[in-house]
C-alpha positions as CSV (number, residue, x, y, z in Angstrom):
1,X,0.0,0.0,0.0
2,X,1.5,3.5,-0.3
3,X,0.2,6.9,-0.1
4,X,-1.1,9.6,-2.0
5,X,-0.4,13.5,-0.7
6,X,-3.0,16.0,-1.3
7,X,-1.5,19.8,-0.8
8,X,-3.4,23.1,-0.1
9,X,-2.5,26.1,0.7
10,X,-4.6,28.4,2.0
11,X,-4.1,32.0,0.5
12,X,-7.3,33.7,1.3
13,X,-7.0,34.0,5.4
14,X,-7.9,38.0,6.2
15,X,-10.2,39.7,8.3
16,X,-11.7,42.5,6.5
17,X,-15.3,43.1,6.9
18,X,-16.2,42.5,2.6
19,X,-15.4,38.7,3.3
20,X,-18.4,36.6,3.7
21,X,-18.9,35.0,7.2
22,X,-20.1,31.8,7.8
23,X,-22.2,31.0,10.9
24,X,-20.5,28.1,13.0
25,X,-21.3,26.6,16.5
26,X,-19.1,25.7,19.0
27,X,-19.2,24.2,22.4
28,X,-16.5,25.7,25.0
29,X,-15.7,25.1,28.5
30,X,-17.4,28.1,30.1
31,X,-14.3,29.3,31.8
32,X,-12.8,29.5,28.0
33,X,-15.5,31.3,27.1
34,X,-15.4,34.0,29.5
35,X,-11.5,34.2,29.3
36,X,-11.8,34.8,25.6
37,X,-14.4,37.5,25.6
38,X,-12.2,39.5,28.3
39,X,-9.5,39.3,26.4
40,X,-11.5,40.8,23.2
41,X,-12.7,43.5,25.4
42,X,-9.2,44.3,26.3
43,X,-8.1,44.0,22.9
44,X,-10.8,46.1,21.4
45,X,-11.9,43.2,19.0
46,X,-15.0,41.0,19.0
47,X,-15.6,37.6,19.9
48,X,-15.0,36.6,16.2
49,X,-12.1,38.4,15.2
50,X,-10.2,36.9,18.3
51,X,-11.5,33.6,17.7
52,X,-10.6,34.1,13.8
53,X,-7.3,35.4,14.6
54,X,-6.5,32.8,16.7
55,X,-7.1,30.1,14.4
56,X,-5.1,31.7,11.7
57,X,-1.8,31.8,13.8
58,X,-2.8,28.4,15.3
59,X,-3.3,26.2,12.0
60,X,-0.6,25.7,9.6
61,X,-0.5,27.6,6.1
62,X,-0.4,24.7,4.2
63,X,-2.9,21.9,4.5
64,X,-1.3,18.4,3.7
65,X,-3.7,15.5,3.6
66,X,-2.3,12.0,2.9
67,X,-4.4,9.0,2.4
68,X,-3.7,5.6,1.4
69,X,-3.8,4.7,-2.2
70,X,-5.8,1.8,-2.9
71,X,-4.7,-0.7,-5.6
């Protein structure tokens, strides 16, 4: 068996407000929660754009998915 690689890279990551925003729901620990909106307060941002930012430094730029080939 080997393996086939699939690469990606993401190129369209900002946060300005003409990109189109897609509703998502997530379940947090409360104390998360609360410790996230606190720090958008003191950061002057909402909820979203921390959690948005946060995700883009988090992930990697480039997606690599690999998956067995099948014979």
């Amino acid at each position: 068996m080997t393996s086939n690689t699939t690469s990606c890279t993401v190129s369209s990551m900002t946060t300005t407000t003409n990109n189109k925003k897609q509703r998502v729901t997530l379940f947090l620990n409360p104390k998360l929660l609360i410790h996230a909106r606190a720090q958008a307060v003191i950061a002057d941002i909402t909820l979203t754009d921390l959690v948005q930012k946060s995700l883009i430094s988090y992930l990697p730029k480039e997606i690599i998915i690999k998956k067995p080939l099948i014979i």
